[in-house]
ZAMARGU-4260 file (C-alpha; in steps of 0.2 Angstrom, whole numbers, plus 5000, padded with zeros to 4 digits):
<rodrens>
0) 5029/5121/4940 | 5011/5122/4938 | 5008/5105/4947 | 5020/5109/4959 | 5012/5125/4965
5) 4996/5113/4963 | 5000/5101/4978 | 5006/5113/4989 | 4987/5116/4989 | 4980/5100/4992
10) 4984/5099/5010 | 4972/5113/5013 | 4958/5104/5002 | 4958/5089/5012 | 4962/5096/5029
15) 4945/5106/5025 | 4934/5093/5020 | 4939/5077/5032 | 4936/5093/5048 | 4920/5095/5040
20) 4915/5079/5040 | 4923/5074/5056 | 4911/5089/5064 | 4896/5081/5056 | 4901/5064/5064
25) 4905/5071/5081 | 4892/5086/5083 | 4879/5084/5071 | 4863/5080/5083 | 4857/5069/5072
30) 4873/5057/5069 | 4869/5043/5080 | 4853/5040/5069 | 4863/5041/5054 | 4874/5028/5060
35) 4863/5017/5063 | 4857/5016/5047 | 4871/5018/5038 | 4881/5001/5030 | 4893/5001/5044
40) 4878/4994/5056 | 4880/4978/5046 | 4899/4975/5049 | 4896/4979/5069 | 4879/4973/5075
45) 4877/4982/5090 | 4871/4998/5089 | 4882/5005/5103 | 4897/4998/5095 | 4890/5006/5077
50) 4889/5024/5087 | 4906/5023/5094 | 4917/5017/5080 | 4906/5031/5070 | 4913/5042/5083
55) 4930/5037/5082 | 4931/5040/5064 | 4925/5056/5066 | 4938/5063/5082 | 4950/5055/5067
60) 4947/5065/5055 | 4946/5080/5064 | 4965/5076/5069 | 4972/5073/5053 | 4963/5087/5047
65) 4968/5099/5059 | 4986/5091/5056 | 4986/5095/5038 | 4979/5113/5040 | 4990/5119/5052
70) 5008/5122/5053 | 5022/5117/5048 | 5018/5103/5032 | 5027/5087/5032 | 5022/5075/5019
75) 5016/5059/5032 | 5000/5070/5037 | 4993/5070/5020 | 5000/5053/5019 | 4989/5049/5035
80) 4973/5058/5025 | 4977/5046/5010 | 4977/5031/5020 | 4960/5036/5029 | 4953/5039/5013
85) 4959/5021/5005 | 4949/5014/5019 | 4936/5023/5014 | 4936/5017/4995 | 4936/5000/5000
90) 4922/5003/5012 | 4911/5010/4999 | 4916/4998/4987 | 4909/4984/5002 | 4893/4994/5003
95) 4889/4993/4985 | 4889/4978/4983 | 4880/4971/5001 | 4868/4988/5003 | 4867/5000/4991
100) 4851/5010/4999 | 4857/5012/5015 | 4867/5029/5018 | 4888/5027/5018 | 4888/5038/5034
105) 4903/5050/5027 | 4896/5066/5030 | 4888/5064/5047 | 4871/5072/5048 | 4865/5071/5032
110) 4861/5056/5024 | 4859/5049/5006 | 4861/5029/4997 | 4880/5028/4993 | 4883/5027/4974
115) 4895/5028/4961 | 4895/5045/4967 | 4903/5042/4983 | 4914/5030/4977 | 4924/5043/4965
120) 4922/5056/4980 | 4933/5045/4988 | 4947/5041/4975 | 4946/5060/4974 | 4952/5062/4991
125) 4965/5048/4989 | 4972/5054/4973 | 4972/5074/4980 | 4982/5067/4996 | 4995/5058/4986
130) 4997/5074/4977 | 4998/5084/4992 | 5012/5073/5000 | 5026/5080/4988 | 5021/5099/4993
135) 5037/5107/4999 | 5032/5121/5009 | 5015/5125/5019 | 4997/5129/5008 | 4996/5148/5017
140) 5015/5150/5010 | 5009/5144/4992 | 4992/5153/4993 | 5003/5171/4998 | 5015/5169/4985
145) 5005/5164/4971 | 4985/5169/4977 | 4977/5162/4958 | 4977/5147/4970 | 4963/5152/4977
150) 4954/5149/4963 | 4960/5132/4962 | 4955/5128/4979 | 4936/5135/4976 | 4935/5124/4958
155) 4942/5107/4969 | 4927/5112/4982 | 4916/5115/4970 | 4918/5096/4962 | 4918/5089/4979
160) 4904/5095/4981 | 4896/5090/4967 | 4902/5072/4972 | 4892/5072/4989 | 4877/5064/4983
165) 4871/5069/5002 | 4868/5087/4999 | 4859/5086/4983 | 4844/5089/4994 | 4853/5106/5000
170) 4859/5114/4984 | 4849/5106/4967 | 4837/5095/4972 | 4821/5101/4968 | 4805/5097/4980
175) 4798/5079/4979 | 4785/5082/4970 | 4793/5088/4953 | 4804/5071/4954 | 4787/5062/4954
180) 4789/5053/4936 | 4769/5054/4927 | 4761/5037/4927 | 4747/5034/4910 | 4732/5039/4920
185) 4742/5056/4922 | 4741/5054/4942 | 4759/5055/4950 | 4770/5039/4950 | 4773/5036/4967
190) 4782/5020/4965 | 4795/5025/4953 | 4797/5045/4961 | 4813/5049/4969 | 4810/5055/4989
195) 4825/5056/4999 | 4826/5047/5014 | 4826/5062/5027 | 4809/5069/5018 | 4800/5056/5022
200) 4809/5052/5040 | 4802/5070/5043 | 4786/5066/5037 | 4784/5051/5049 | 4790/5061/5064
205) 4777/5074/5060 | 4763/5062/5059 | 4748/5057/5072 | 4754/5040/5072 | 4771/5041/5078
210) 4766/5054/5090 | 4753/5041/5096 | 4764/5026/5098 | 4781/5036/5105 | 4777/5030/5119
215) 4779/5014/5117 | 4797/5014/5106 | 4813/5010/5114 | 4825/5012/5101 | 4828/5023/5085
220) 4824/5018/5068 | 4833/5000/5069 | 4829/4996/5050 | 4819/5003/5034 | 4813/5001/5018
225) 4805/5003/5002 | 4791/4994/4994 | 4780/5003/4980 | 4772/5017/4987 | 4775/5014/5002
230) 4793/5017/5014 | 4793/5007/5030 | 4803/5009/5048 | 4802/4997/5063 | 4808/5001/5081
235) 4811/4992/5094 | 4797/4994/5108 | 4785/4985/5122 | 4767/4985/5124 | 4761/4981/5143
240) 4778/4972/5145 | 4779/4963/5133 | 4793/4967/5120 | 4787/4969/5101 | 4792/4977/5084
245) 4783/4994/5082 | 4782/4995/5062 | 4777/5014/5052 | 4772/5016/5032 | 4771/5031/5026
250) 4761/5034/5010 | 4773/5044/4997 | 4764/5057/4989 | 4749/5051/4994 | 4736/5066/4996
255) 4725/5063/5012 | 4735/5046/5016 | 4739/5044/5032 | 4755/5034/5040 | 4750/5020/5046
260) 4757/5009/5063 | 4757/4995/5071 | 4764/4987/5086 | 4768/4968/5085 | 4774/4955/5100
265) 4788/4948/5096 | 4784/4933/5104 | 4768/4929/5098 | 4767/4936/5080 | 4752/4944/5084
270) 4747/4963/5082 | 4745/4970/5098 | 4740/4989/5094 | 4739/4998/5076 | 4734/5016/5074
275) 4717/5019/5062 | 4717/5028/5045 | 4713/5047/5047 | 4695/5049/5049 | 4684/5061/5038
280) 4688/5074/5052 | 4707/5073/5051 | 4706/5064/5067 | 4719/5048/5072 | 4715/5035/5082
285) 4724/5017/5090 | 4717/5002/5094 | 4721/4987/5100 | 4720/4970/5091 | 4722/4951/5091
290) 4732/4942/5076 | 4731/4950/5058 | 4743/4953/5045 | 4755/4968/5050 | 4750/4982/5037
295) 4745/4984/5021 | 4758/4978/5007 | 4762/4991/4995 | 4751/4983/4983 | 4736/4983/4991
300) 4741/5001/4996 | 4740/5011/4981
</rodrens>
């Protein structure tokens, strides 16, 4: 009885969450960055492509979630839920293994590396549809007759939740710097400290440099990486007509360090403009320059 009165509910769990994510992929302002960097822009090259299909998912799961909140229930909705969400597994399972540190893309907006953490969200969802399927009469029915199964609901939220390694950074991550692990000298470890990904895209958008060479960028963040103390995007741009790869570092927890930038043709391998350090007055600068290496590796940045 008790696992009967326990699937009736299930329809309303995943009805809530795949809404909620099909919102972020549709509305979220910032969703066509996300899918760009997420590990679906490795199965479709094209950027445009990448956005639509990301799109797509998202109109999905608004239907099927719409479909399994509202009335009458029939089992195939769930059923439709449980095959979107073994798609998903399988997607996740792909992008751990061929690239764990980019983001999986699930929830829209907000971004985080997929993990184990995403992977079990998403068995979560498949086993909670399955269980929905054999409901018998609609989750508002249930939840009138038997309201303790509101509790139920709140608890199955509360772990999914938990699961969504992409809003740790909302609700239990502390700030950057109290992640920073304490190297022998005493100094902050910026190597080895955990910075989410959005912290520091915010940092660069913020910083002199990118102001300085906006301009000249034609595209969003195309790539990015980590390397020490250091985190790197590259853009596509063009420089007095020529096209050429506009690459950032930005300094993690680095006090006083400045992002750095440069701006390299694509044809020639040569650096054609890079943004100077801070000066002692807090004052950025760009200038232009013949062939040199790009910017500083990690190592001979710390």
């Amino acid at each position: 009885m008790m696992l009967e009165a326990t699937a009736e509910l299930q329809p309303l769990v995943v009805g809530a969450l795949l809404i909620w994510a099909g919102c972020l992929k549709v509305f979220s302002a910032g969703s066509r960055q996300v899918a760009a960097r997420s590990a679906l822009s490795l199965l479709l090259r094209q950027t445009e492509a990448v956005h639509i299909i990301f799109r797509l998912l998202g109109c999905a799961e608004l239907a099927i979630g719409l479909l399994a909140l509202l009335p009458p229930h029939h089992p195939w909705e769930v059923l439709l839920a449980a095959g979107l969400g073994t798609m998903f597994v399988t997607y996740v399972l792909w992008a751990l293994t061929r690239a764990p540190e980019r983001p999986c893309g699930c929830l829209g907006g907000h971004e985080a590396p997929i993990s184990w953490r995403t992977l079990v969200r998403g068995v979560v969802l498949v086993s909670v549809a399955a269980a929905g399927s054999t409901a018998h009469q609609f989750w508002l029915a249930a939840l009138l007759d038997k309201p303790w199964l509101l509790s139920m609901a709140v608890l199955e939220g509360a772990l999914l939740v938990r699961l969504s390694p992409e809003l740790d950074r909302v609700w239990v991550a502390p700030p950057a710097f109290l992640r920073t692990r304490w190297g022998p000298s005493g100094k902050p470890d910026c190597a080895t400290a955990v910075v989410p990904l959005p912290e520091t895209e915010e940092q660069l958008r913020r910083s002199t440099a990118f102001k300085t060479l906006r301009q000249f960028l034609r595209s969003e963040a195309l790539d990015y990486w980590r390397d020490g103390c250091w985190r790197f995007f590259s853009f596509k741009a063009e420089y007095d007509g020529r096209a050429a790869t506009a690459v950032f570092a930005v300094p993690l927890h680095r006090r006083g360090a400045s992002t750095l930038a440069a701006v390299l043709d694509e044809v020639e391998n040569r650096v054609l403009l890079e943004t100077s350090p801070t000066d002692t007055h807090g004052r950025d600068g760009a200038r232009t320059r013949g062939p040199a290496p790009l910017l500083p590796s990690a190592g001979r940045g710390k």
